[in-house]
DOKEMAR-409905 format. One record per residue (C-alpha): residue in one letter; residue number from 1; x, y, z. Coordinates in Angstrom, 1 decimal, always signed. Each point is the difference from the previous one (the first is absolute). Last residue first. Layout:
N
{'A',NUM,{X,Y,Z}};
...
This chain:
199
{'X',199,{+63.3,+48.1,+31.1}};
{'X',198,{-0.9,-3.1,-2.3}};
{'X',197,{+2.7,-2.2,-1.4}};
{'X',196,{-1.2,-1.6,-3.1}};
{'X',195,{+1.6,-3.6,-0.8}};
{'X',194,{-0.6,-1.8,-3.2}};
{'X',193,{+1.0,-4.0,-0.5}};
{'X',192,{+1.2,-1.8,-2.9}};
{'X',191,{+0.6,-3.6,-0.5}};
{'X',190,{+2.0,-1.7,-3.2}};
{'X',189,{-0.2,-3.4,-1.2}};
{'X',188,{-2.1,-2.1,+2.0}};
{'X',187,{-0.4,-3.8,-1.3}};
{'X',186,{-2.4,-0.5,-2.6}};
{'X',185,{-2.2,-3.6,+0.9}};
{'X',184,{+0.1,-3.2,+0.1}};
{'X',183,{-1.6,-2.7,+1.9}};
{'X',182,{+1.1,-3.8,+0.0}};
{'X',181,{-3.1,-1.1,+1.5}};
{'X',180,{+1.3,-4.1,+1.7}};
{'X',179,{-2.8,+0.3,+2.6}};
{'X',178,{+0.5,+0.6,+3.8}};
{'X',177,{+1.9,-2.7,+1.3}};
{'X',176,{-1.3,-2.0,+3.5}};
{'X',175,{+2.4,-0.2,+2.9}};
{'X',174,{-1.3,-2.6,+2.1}};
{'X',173,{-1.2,-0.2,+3.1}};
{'X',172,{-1.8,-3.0,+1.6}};
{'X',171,{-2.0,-0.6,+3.0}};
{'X',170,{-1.0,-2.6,+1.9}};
{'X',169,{-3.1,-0.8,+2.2}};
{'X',168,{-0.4,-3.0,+2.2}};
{'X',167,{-2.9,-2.1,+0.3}};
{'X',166,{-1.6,-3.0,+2.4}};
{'X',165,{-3.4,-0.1,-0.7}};
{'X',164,{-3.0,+1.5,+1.9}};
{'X',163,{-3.2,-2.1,-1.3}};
{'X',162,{-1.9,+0.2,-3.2}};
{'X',161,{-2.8,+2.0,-2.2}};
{'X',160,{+3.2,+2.2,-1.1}};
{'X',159,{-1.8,+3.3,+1.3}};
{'X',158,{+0.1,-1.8,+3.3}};
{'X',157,{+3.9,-0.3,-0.8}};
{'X',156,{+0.2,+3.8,+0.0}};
{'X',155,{-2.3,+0.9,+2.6}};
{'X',154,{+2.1,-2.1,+2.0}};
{'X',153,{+3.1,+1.7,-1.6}};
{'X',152,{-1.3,+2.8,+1.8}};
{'X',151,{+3.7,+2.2,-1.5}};
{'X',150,{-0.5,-0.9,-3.3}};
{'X',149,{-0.1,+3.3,-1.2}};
{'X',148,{+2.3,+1.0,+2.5}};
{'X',147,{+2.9,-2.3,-1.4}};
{'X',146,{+0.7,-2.9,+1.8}};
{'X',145,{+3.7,-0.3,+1.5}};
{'X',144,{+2.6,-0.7,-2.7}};
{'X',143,{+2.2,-2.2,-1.8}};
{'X',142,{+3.1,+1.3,-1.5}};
{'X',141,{+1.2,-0.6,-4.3}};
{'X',140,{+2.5,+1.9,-1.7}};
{'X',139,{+0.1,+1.3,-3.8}};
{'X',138,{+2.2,+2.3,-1.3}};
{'X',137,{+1.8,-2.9,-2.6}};
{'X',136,{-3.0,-2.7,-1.1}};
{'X',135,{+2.1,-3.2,-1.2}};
{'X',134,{-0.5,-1.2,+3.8}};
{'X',133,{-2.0,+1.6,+2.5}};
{'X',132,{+2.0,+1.6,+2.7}};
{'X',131,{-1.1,-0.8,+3.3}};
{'X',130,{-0.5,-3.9,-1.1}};
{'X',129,{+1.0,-2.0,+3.3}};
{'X',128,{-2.0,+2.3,+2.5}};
{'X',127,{-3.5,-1.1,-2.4}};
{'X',126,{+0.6,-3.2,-0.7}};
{'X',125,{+0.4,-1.0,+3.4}};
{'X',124,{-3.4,+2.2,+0.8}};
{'X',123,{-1.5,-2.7,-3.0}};
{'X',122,{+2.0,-3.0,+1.9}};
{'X',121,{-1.5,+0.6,+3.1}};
{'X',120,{-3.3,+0.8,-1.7}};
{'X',119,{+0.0,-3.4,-0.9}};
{'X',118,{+0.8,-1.5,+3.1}};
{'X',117,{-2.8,+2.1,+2.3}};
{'X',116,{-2.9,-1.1,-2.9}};
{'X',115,{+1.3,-3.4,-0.1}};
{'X',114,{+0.2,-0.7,+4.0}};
{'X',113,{+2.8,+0.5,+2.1}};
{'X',112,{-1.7,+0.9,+3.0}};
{'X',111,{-2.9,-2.9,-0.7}};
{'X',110,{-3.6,+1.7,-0.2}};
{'X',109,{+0.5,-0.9,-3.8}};
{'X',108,{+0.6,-3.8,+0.5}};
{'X',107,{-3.5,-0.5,+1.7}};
{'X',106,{+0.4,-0.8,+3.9}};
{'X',105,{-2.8,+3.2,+0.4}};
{'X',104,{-1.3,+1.1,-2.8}};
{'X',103,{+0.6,+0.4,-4.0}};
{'X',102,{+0.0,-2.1,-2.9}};
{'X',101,{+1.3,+0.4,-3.5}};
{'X',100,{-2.1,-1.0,-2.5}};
{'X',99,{-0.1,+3.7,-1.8}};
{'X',98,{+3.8,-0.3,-0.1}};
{'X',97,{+1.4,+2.5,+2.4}};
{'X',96,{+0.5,+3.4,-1.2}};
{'X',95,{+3.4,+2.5,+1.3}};
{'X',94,{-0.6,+3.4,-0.5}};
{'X',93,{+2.7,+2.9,-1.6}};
{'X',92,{-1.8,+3.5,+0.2}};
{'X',91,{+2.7,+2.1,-2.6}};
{'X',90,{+0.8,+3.5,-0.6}};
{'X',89,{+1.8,+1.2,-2.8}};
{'X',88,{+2.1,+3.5,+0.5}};
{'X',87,{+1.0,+2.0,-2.9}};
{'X',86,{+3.3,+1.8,-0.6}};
{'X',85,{+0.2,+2.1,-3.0}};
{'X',84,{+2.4,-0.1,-2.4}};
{'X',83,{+1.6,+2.4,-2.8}};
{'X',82,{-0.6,+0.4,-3.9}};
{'X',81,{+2.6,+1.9,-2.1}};
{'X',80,{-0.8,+3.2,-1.1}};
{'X',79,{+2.2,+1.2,-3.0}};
{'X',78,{+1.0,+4.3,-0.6}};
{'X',77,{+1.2,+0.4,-3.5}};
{'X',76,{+2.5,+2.6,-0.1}};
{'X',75,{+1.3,-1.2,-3.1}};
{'X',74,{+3.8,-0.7,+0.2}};
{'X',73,{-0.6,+0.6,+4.1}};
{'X',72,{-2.5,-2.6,+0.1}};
{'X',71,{-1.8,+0.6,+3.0}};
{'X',70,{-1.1,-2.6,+3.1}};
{'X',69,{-2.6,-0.2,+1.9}};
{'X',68,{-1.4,-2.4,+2.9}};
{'X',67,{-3.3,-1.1,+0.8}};
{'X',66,{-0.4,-0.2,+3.6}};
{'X',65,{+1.8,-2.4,+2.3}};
{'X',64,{-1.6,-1.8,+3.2}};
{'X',63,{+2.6,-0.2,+2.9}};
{'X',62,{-2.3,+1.4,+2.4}};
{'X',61,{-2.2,-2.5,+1.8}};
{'X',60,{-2.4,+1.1,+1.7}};
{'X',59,{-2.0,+0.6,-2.7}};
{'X',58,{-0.7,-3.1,-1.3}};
{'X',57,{-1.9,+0.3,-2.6}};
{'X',56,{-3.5,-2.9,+0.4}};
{'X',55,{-1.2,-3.3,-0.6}};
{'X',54,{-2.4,-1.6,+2.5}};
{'X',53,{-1.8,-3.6,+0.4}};
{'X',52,{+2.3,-2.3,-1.6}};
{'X',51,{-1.4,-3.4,+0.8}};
{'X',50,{+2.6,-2.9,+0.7}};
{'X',49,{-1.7,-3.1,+0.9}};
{'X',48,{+1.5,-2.9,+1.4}};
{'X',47,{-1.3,-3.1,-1.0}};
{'X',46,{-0.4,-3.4,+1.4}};
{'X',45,{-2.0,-2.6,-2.5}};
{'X',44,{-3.5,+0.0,-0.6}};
{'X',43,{-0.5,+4.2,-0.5}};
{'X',42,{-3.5,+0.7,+1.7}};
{'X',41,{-2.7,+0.8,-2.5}};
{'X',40,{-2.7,+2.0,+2.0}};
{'X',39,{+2.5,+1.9,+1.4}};
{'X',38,{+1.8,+0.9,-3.0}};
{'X',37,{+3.5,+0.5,+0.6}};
{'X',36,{+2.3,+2.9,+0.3}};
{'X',35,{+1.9,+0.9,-2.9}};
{'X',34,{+3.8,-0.3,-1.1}};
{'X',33,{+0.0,-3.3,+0.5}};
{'X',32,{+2.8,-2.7,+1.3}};
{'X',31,{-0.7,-3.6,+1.0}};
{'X',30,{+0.8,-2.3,+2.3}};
{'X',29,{+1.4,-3.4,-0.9}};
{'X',28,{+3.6,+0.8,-0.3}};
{'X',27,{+0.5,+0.9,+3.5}};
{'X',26,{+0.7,+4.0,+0.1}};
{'X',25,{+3.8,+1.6,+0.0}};
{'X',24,{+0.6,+0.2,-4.6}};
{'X',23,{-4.0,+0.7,-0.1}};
{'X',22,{+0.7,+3.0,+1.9}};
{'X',21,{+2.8,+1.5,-1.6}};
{'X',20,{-1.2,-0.7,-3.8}};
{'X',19,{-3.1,+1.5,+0.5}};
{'X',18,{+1.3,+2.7,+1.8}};
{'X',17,{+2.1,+0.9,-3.0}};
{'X',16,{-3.4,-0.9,-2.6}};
{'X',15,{-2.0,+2.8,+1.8}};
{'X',14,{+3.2,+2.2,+0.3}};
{'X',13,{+0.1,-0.1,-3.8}};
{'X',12,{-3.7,+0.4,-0.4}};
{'X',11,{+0.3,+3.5,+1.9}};
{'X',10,{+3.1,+0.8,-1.9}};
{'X',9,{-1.3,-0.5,-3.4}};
{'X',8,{+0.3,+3.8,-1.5}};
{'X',7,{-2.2,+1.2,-2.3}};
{'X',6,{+0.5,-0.1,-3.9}};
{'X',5,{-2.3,+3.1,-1.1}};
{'X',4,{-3.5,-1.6,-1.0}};
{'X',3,{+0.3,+0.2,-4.6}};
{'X',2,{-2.7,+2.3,-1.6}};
{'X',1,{-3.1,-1.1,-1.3}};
């Protein structure tokens, strides 16, 4: 069996970054998961959920770098270096209440500044305070409007089994390496081209 070519861990390196941002502005007792929850087994403490529902090149942004060359002049050996990509991770961040929680009128979560509202406070706090992710050079973090795909979002929380939910969206672009393949090959030593004029 041959050996999987070392990938790059950019994707799980934003992951644990945002990780790190958002459980260093939420309460200490609520949660953070990179999944959304079962319905029919409700998370018992507060959570925020961080799914990551799209990956994708961004090509809008143009500061990605190809694989670059360089020659050997003692040997004219001609190297390719890897370059970088940038790829944009999309994220549907949801708060979840306890499954005891209770809801209705006078309850504590039809309050303005109730648990859900508080949380995700802090979450978009986390958001504006960590533009660039830390220990990840390249990569910057905005949150966005929905993305057409989830455009009905009822649709998309009926899919769920459950109510409309708070939810924002972020994004995340990184710069991701294309793989460490020293190449080599014979650099070009002469060229010769033939020209026939015709009357």
């Amino acid at each position: 069996m041959t050996a999987a070519i070392q990938s790059s861990t950019a994707i799980i390196d934003v992951n644990n970054a945002l990780s790190t941002a958002l459980t260093s502005y939420v309460d200490d007792g609520v949660k953070v998961t990179f999944d959304l929850p079962d319905l029919d087994n409700l998370p018992s403490d507060p959570t925020v959920s961080v799914f990551l529902y799209e990956i994708h090149e961004d090509l809008q942004l143009r500061t990605s770098q190809a694989r670059t060359n360089s020659r050997d002049s003692g040997t004219n050996v001609v190297t390719i270096s890897p370059g970088w990509v940038n790829v944009s991770c999309n994220y549907l961040i949801t708060y979840w209440d306890p499954e005891q929680t209770t809801s209705g009128v006078g309850s504590p979560g039809s309050a303005p500044n109730n648990q859900a509202i508080m949380v995700m406070n802090q979450v978009v706090n986390a958001l504006i305070n960590n533009r660039q992710l830390g220990d990840i050079p390249g990569a910057y973090t905005r949150m966005i409007p929905p993305k057409d795909e989830l455009n009905s979002l009822g649709n998309f929380w009926q899919s769920l089994g459950n109510r409309p939910r708070l939810s924002l969206h972020a994004s995340v672009t990184v710069p991701v390496s294309l793989t460490d393949k020293k190449d080599t090959a014979m650099g070009v030593l002469t060229t010769e081209a033939d020209m026939e004029q015709i009357p």
